[in-house]
N, C-alpha and C positions, 0 to 999 in steps of 0.2 A: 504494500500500500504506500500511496506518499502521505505525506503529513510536511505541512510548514511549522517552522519555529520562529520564534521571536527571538533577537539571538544581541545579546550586550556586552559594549565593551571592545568591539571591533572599532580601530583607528587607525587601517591602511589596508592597503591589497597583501600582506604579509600574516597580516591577523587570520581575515577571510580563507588565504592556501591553507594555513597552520589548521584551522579546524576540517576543513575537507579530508584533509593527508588523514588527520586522527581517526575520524568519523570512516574513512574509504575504507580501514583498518579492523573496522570493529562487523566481527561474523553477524551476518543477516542485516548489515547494509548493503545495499546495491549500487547506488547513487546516491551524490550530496550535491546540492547547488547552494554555494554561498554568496548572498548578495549585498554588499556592502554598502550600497545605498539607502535601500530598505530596514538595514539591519533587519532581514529575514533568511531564512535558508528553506530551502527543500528537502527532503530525505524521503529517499524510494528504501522503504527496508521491509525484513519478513517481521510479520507483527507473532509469529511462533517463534522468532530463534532470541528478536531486543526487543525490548520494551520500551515506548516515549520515555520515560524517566531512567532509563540508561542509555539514553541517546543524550537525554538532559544533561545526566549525571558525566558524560566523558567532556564533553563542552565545560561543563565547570572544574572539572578537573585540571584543564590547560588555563585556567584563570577567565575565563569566559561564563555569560549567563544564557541557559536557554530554557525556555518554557510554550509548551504546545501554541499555536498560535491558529485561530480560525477565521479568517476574511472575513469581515462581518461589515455593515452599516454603520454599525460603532466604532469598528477599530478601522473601520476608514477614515472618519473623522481623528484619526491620531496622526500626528505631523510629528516624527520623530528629529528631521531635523528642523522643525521651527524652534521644537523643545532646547535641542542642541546649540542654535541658534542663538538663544534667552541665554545659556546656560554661560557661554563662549565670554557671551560678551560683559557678562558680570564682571568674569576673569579678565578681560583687556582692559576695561574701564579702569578698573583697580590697579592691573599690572602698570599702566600708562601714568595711573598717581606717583607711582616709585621712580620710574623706569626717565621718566622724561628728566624730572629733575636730576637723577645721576647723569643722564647724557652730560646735559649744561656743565656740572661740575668737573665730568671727564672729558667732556671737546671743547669748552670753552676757551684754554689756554690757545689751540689749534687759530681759534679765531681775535686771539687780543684780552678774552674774557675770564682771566684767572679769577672765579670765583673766590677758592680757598685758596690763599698761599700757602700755607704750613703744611708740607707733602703729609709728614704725620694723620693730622686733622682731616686733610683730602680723601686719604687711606681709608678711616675707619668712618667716613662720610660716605664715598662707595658703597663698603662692603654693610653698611646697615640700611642703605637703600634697595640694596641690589638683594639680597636675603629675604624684606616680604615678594619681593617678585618669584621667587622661587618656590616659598611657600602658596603663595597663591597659586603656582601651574604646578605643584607636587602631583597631580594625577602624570604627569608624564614621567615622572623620577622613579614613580611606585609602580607604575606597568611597564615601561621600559627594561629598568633593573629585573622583576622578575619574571619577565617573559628572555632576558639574557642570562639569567642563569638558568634558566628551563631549555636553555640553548637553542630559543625560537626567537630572536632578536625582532621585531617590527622598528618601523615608523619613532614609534617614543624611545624604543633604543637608540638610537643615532641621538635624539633629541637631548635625554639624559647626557648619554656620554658627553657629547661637545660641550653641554652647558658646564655639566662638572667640571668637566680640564679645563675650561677656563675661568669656572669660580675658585679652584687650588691652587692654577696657578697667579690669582690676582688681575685675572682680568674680567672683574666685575661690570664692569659698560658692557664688555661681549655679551658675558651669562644672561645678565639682564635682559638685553637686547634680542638677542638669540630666541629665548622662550617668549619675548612679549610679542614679536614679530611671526612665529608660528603659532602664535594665539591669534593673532592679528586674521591670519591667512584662514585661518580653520573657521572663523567669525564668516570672511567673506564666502569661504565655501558651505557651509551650512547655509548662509541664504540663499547661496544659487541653486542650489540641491534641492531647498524647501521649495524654490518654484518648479523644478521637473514634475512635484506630484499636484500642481495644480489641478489636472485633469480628474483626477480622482476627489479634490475638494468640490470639485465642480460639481461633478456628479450627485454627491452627499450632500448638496446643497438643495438640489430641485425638490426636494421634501419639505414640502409646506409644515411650518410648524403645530399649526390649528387645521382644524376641519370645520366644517358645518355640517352637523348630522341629527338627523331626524330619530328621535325616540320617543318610545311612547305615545306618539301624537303630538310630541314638540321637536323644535326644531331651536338647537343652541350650538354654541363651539365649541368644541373640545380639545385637550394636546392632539394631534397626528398620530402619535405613541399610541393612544388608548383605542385607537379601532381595531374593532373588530370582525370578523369575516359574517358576512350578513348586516351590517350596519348599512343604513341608505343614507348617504350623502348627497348635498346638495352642492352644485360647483357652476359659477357664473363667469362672465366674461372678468378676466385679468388673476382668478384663483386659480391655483396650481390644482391637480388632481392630488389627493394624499394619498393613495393605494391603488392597486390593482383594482377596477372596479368595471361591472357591466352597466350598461345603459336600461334604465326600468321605464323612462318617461324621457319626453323630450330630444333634441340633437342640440348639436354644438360644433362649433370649427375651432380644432388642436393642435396646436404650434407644437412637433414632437422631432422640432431641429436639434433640441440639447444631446437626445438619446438616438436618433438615427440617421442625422444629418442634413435630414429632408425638409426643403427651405419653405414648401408650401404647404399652407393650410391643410389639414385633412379631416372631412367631415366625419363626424360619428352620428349614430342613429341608435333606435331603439335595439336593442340585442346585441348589440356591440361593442365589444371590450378596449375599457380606456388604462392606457398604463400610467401607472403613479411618477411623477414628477413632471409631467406633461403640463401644458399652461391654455386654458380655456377663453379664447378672442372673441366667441362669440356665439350668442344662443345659452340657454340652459339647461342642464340634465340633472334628473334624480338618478342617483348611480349606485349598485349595492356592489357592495365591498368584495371582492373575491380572494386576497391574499394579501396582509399586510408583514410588514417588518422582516424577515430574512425571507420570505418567500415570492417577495415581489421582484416583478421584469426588473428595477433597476438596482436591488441588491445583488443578483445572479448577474449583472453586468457589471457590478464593481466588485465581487467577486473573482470573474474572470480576467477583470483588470490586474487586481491584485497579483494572483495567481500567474497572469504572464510576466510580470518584473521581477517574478519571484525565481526563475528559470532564468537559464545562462545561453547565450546563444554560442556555436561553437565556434567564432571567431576569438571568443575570448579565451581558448584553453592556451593559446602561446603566452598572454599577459601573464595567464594564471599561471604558466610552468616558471616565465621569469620571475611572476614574484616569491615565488618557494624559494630561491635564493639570491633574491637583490642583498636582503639588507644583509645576510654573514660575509657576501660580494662588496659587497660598500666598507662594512668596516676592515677587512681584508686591505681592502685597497687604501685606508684610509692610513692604517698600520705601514704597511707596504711605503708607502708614500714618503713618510715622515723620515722612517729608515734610510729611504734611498737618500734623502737631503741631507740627514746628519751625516751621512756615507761621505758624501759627497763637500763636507766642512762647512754644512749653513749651521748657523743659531739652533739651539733648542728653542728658544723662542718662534724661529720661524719655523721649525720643523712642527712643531707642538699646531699654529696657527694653520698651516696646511690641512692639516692632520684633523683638525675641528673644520675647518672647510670644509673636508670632502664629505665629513659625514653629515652636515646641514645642508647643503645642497643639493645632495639626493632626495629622490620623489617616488617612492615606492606609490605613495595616493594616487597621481593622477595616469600611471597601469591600471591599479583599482578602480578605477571612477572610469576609465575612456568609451567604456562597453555598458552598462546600465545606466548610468546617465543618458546615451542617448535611447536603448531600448526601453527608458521610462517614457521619454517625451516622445520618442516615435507612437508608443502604442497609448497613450493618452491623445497624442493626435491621431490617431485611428478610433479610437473612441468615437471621437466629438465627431466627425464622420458618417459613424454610425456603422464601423469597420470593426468587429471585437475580435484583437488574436488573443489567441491562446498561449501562446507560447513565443519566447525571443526564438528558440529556434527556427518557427515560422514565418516568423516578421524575415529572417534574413534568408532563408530559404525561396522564397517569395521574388528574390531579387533574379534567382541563377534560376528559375524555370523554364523551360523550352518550351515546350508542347503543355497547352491548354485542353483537358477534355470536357465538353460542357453536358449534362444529361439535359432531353429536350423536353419535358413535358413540365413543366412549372419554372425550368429555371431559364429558356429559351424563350417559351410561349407561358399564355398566360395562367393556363391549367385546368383552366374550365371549356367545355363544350359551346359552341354557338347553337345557333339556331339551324345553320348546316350540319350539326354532325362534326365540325371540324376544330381545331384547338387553333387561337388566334397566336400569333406573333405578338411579344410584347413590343411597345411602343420603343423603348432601350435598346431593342437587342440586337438591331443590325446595328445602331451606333457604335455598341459596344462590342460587339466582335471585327467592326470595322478595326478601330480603337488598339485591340492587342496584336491584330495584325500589323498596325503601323510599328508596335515596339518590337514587330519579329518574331512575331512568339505562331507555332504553328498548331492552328486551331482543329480542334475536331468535335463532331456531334454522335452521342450516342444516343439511340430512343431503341423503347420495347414495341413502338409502331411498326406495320409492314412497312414495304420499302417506300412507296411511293410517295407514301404521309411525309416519312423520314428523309427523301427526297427535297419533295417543294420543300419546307421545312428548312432545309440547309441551301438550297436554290437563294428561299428569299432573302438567307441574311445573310448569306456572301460565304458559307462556308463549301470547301472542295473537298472536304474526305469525312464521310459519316460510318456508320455501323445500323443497321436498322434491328427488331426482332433480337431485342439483346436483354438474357435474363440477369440478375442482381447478379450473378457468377460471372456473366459475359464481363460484365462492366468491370468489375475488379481483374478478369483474366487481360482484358486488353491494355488498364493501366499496370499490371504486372508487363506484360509483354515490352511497353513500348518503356523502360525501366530498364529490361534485360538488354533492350536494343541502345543503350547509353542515353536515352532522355532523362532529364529531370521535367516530373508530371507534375501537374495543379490538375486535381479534379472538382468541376463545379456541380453539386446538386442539388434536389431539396427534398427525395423521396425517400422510404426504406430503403427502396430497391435501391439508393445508391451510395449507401453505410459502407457497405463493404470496401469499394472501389474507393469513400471519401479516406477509410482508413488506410488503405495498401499507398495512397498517393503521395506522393512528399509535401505539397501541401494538399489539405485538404479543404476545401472553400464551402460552405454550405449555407442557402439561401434562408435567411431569415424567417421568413415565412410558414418556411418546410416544415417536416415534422420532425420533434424531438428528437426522434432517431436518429435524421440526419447533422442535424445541431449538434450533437453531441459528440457525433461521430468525427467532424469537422476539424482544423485546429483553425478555423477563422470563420465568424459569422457576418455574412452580412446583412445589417439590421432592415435594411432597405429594400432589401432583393431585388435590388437592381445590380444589372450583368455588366454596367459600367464601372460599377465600384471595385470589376476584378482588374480593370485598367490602374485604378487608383490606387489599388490597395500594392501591385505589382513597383510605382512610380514611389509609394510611402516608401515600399523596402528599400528601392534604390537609393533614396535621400538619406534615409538610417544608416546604412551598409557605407554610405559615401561620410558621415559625419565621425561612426566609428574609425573607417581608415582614419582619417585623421587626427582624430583624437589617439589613436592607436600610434601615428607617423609622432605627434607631437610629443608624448610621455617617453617616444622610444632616443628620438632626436634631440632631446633639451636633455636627458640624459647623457648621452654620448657626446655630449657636448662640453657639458659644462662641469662635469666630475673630473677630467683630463684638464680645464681650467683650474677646479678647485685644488686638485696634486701639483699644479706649478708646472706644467709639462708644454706652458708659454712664457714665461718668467722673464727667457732671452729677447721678449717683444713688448714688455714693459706690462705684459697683462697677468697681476694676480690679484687674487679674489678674497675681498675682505669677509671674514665670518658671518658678519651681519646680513651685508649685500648676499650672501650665499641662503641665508636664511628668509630674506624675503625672496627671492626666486624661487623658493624651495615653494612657498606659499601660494605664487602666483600661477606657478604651475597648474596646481591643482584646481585651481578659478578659472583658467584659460580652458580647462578640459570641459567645466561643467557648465559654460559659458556658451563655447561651443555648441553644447548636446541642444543649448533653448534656443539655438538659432532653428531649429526641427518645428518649432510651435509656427513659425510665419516663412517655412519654404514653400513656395508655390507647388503642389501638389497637382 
């Protein structure tokens, strides 16, 4: 079975490797996905061989917290990094009280401004400013240290170390500086972070707080909270819908752009089911309740939100293999470094300043962040859409597809019979297979129709290669086949009969509309069932896939860059790298990654 966790105390892509490695370890896990933005994981395990609370239990073992965790309504409304956010900035506010005034007294001389003259006086004016600053960021001293003697160094190990060797050896402006600037940094990254999950705030938000519901013979407002299935509410023009609810009296025209992207009006009538956080423009209905609170249309869609950032796409497994050992890499090299320079007749002094460079200037974070950062904001903009993946492997799988197979009776045409006998052409669907033929992709139609239906059928909307008289087996056999033949498949449908085939296919696309079966069966819904959105949803992944590289080119590049700066191995060109300066690049890194990912929310799609 899988099960997510809520998982604390992760502060780099070093953390995140360190509990997979543990967890891949432990008999009757299968799979673990850790994901550092969410602070969630995944674990596919035999629920016969471990139990949650020893999956729990090996996570807290390595200094780590995890406890079962279940997508809900509520815990979508948790912003883990806004919390972080709050938390950060306590600590820079405070740090920045100490921190600044030591600057003054330690550069001021630099600029004409000897504060103190008496070096004595100067000394112990430092080292009592520079001491609550340390105290203050002690969460880095306390997990750095014992994740270095647990011989799993992260992120705060480097941090520690640098600051310590230059609070012993009396370079209190560095220590200071050092931690209050990678405070600084972790401040700016937690709020770019906290905007990736806007999508999901969004969503949690279309739930009106009040209702107006008719009991008894009266009609009053109650929390949203307290409905219950069979309550008949009343909903007029500019009130949101509070629940899943059918039409008992009256219509209405419903703006249901939030949840499926679709910009026009769409009338409801009697008998017909309105889903909760939908917004009522006009007309009014008495509506009885059919599903509230975890079982409504838009908790099972912030569920699956959830649930896809919770998952790792496989472009991320090379970050993830480098981050298992950047940081014993780093300090290695940091060691290394310093050696070669006293080798070679520089200062302890300068060897020492090296030697704190290189291990502040590394960025294990923004490996961590270059890949879920943007697979949060790609797939909350697939949300709003009205595009739900299921999974990051999807979203990027979605990009490298070939051959499109589309099934023809509801997800081609419109599904219902005319007045001929014959099943109409959706109004989309020559656009839209026009559409993925422009991006190259080679289309096909399958129907359980004779030929001829199957025929015109593919005649009208511009498709050249069908299959007619094809059972739930055919369909799965021929996206099996064209697999064996080196394609990668997207199969679109929205029937039973085409579960089978959505699951054999690499992605699986399945029409919103369809029946549960095939929803489920799917790893992407679309909420609109429109055959256009498999153009769009194809253009999302390419935009993801493109922000990742980059973000992947960047953490890999600014490394390899500026670590071979911070060892001095330009020195002969006047270029070396002051600690501090080392430390706010270290910072900004990680902002440029997450920075990046929110350029995904306003790419033209």
């Amino acid at each position: 079975m899988k099960k997510i966790f809520k998982v604390t105390g992760m502060h780099c892509s070093a953390c995140s490797s360190r509990i997979e490695k543990v967890l891949q370890r432990a008999e009757g896990v299968n799979s673990v996905s850790v994901n550092l933005l969410r602070n969630r994981m995944q674990v596919d395990f035999d629920e016969n061989r471990i139990r949650e609370a020893d999956i729990c239990g090996r996570v807290e073992q390595i200094g780590f917290g995890a406890v079962p965790f279940v997508p809900s309504m509520t815990a979508a409304k948790e912003d883990p990094a806004a919390a972080e956010a709050a938390g950060v900035q306590r600590r820079l506010l405070l740090s920045l009280l100490f921190a600044l005034p030591l600057m003054f007294i330690a550069m001021g001389p630099m600029f004409g401004l000897a504060l103190i003259e008496d070096r004595i006086i100067k000394w112990w004016a430092e080292m009592t400013l520079c001491l609550p600053v340390l105290v203050i960021n002690a969460d880095y001293f306390v997990r750095g240290y014992r994740n270095l003697f647990a011989l799993a160094p992260n992120m705060d190990s480097l941090i520690a170390l640098s600051a310590s060797a230059s609070f012993v050896n009396q370079y209190y402006d560095s220590a200071a500086m050092i931690t209050t600037l990678i405070t600084l940094g972790k401040f700016l990254e937690a709020r770019a972070k906290s905007r990736t999950t806007n999508a999901i705030t969004a969503l949690v938000n279309l739930t009106p707080p009040t209702a107006m519901v008719e009991r008894h013979g009266e009609t009053g407002e109650i929390p949203a909270a307290e409905l219950a299935v069979e309550d008949v509410v009343i909903i007029r023009p500019g009130y949101r819908v509070p629940a899943d609810c059918e039409v008992v009296s009256g219509s209405c025209a419903l703006d249901e752009s939030a949840l499926t992207g679709e910009s026009r009006p769409v009338e409801r009538a009697v008998g017909e089911r309105l889903t909760g956080g939908t917004m009522c423009l006009k007309g009014e209905v008495r509506a009885r309740i059919v599903a509230v609170g975890e079982d409504t249309t838009l908790a099972a869609i912030i569920r699956l939100v959830e649930e896809a950032t919770t998952t790792k796409a496989p472009v991320a497994q090379l970050a993830d293999k480098i981050s298992g050992i950047f940081v014993p890499a780093v300090i290695g090299i940091a060691l290394a470094a310093a050696g070669v320079w006293l080798y070679l007749g520089a200062s302890g002094n300068f060897a020492l300043k090296i030697a704190i460079g290189v291990l502040v200037i590394s960025c294990p974070c923004a490996l961590g962040l270059a890949t879920p950062t943007a697979i949060m904001v790609g797939t909350g903009r697939g949300a709003g859409m009205g595009i739900l993946i299921k999974s990051a492997a999807a979203l990027q799988q979605a990009a490298q597809v070939d051959t499109i197979v589309l099934d023809k009776t509801g997800t081609i045409t419109e599904g219902n019979l005319s007045n001929t006998e014959e099943d109409r052409v959706k109004k989309s669907s020559v656009e839209a297979v026009a559409k993925l033929q422009q991006l190259g992709k080679r289309v096909l139609m399958l129907s359980g129709d004779r030929d001829e239906v199957a025929a015109r059928i593919a005649a009208e909307v511009g498709i050249g290669e069908y299959r007619s008289r094809c059972l739930p087996g055919d369909k799965e056999k021929v996206v099996r086949e064209l697999q064996a033949g080196g394609r990668t498949v997207m199969m679109v449908g929205d029937g039973v009969n085409d579960a089978p085939a959505l699951a054999r296919a690499d992605v699986g696309v399945a029409i919103g509309a369809g029946t549960d079966v095939a929803v489920e069966s799917g790893d992407v819904v679309l909420m609109k069932s429109d055959l256009r959105d498999v153009a769009t949803l194809i253009s999302l992944s390419r935009a993801t896939m493109r922000v990742i590289k980059q973000n992947l080119w960047w953490a890999f590049f600014y490394n390899v860059i500026c670590i071979p700066v911070a060892a001095g191995c330009f020195t002969n060109f006047g270029l070396v790298m002051n600690p501090m300066l080392g430390a706010a690049a270290m910072s900004c890194s990680s902002v440029c990654v997450v920075t990046n990912a929110l350029r995904l929310r306003k790419v033209k799609i």
